[in-house]
C-alpha positions as CSV (number, residue, x, y, z in Angstrom):
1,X,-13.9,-5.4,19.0
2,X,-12.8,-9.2,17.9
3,X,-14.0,-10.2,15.2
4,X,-17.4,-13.1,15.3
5,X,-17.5,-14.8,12.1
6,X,-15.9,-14.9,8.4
7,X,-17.7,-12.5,6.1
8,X,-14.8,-13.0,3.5
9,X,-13.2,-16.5,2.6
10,X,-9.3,-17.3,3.0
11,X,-9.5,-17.1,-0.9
12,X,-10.6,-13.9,-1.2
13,X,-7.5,-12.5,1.7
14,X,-4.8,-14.8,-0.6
15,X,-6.0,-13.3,-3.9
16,X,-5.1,-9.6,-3.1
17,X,-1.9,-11.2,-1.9
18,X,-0.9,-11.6,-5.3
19,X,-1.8,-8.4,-6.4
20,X,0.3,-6.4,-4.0
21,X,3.5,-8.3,-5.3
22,X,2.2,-7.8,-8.8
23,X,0.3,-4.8,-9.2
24,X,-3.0,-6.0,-12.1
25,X,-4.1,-2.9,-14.3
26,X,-4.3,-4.9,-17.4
27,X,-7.9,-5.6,-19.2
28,X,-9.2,-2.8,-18.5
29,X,-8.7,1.0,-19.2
30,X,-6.9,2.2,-16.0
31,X,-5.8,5.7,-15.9
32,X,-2.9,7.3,-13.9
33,X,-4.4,10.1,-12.2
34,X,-1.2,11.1,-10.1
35,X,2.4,10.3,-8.7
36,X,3.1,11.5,-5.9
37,X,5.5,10.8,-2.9
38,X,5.9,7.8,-4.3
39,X,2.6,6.9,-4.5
40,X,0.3,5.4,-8.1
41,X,-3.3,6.4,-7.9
42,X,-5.4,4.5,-10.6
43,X,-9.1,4.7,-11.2
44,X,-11.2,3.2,-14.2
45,X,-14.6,4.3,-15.3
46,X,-17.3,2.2,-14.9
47,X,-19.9,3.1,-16.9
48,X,-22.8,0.6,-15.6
49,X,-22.8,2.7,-12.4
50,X,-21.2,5.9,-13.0
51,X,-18.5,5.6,-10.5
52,X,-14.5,5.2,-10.7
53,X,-12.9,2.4,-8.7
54,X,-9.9,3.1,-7.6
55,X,-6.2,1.7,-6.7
56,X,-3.5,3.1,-5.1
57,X,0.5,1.8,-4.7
58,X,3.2,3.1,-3.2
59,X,5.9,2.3,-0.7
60,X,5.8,4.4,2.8
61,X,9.2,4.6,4.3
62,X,8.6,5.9,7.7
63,X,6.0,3.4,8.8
64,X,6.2,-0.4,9.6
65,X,3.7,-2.5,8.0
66,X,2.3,-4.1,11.0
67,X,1.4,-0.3,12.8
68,X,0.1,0.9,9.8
69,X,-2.3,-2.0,9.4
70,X,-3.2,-1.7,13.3
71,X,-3.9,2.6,12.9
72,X,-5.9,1.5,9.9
73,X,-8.0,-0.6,11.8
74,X,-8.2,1.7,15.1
75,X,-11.3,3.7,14.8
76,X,-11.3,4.8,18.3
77,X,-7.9,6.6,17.0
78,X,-8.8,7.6,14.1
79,X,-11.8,9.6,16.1
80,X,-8.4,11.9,17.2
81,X,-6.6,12.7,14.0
82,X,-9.4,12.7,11.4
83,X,-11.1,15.6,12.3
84,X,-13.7,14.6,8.7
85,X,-15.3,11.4,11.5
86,X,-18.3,12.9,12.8
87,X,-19.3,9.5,14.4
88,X,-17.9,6.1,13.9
89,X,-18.8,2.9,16.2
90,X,-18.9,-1.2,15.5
91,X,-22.0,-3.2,16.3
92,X,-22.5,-7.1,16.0
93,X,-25.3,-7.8,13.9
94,X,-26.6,-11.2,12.9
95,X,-22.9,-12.6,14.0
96,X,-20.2,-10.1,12.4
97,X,-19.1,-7.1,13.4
98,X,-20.1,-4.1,11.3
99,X,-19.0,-0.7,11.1
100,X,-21.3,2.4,10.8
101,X,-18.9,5.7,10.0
102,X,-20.4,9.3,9.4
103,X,-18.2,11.4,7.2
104,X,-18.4,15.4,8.1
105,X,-18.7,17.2,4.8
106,X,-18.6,21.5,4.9
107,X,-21.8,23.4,4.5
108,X,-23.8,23.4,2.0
109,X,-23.2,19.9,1.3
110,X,-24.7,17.0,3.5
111,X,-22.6,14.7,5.4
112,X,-22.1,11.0,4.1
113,X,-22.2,7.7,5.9
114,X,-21.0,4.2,5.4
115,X,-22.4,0.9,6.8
116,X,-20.1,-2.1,6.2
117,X,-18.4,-4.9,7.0
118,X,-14.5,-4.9,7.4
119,X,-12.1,-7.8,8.3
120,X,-8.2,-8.1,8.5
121,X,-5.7,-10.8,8.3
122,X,-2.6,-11.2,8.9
123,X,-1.0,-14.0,6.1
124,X,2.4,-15.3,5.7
125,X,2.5,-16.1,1.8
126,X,5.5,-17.2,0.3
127,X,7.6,-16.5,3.3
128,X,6.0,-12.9,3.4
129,X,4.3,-11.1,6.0
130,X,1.1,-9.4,4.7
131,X,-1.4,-7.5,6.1
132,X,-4.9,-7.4,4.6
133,X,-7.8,-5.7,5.4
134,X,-11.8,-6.3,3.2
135,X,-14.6,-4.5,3.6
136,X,-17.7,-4.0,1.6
137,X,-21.0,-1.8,2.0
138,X,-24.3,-4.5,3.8
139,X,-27.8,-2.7,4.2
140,X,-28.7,-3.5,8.0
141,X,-32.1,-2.3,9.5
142,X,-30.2,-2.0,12.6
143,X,-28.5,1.0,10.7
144,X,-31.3,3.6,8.9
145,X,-30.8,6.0,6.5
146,X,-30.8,9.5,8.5
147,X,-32.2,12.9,7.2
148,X,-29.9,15.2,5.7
149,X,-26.8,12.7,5.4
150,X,-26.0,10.7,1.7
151,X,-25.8,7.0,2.7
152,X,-23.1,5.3,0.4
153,X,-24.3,2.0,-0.2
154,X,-22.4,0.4,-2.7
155,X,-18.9,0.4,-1.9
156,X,-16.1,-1.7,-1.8
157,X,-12.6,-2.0,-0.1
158,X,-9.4,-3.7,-0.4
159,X,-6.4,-2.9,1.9
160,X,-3.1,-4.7,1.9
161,X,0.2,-4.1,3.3
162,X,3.8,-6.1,3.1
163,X,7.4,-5.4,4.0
164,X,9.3,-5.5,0.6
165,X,11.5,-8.7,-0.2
166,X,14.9,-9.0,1.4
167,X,17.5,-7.0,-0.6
168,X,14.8,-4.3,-1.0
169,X,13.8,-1.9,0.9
170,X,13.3,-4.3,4.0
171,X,11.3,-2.9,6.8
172,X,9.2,0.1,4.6
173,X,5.6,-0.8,3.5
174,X,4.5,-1.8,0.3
175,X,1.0,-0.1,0.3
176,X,-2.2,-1.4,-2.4
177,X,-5.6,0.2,-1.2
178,X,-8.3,-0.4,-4.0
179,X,-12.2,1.1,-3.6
180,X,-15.2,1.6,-5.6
């Protein structure tokens, strides 16, 4: 589904730009939680809400920036390989296309669902080919809270993908995802 209007402004895409090239942990307390595969996961405390946020670098070498940005924004293929979707579906609503997604959780635990709005776009900064992707949690009455399933309602997420400079590792994916 195309997207209908701008949720997000240009300077809010450009800004996580930056970040990718330059990965920002400092002024706060970030904390490593793991390396792995090549891969950073941060997450910082926030003590106002009792939740981490969270940020995650890596490179991928087996994957081209440009597919991995179009799987991440496939749901109807992500219905096939995630076997944890137990619904997801997009629905314009005042204008812009939003998401609804229903997270399978095991027994005894309820299942958890997501109602937000998520844009990409593709930038060329700097002579760089990025792909960006925002999204952040909107309460919709077009989307009620249902019985027995956790509705997260206060999230935030940041997705951005670039082929490494020219006498890098040209052609691999550099990979920042940050949430909260």
């Amino acid at each position: 589904m195309a997207s209908a209007a701008s949720h997000f402004s240009e300077e809010q895409f450009l800004e996580v730009c930056a970040e990718l090239q330059k990965p920002n942990l400092s002024g706060a307390n970030w904390e490593l939680l793991v390396i792995a595969s090549g891969v950073r996961v941060y997450r910082l405390w926030d003590q106002k809400t009792g939740l981490y946020e969270y940020k995650v670098f890596g490179i991928l070498t087996d994957c081209p920036p440009d597919l991995l940005a179009d799987v991440y924004m496939d749901l109807q293929y992500r219905k096939k390989w995630d076997m944890y979707v137990e619904r997801v579906y997009e629905k314009e609503c005042n204008g812009e296309i939003v998401t609804y997604w229903e997270v399978s959780y095991p027994s005894p635990m309820c299942n958890r669902d997501y109602v937000y709005i998520r844009q990409r776009r593709d930038l060329d900064v700097d002579g760089r080919k990025f792909y960006v992707v925002l999204a952040e949690s909107i309460c919709l009455p077009e989307f009620p809270e249902k019985s027995g399933v956790i509705r997260f309602s206060c999230i935030t997420s940041i997705t951005r993908v670039a082929k490494f400079r020219p006498g890098s590792l040209t052609g691999w994916p550099r990979v920042g995802f940050r949430t909260s």
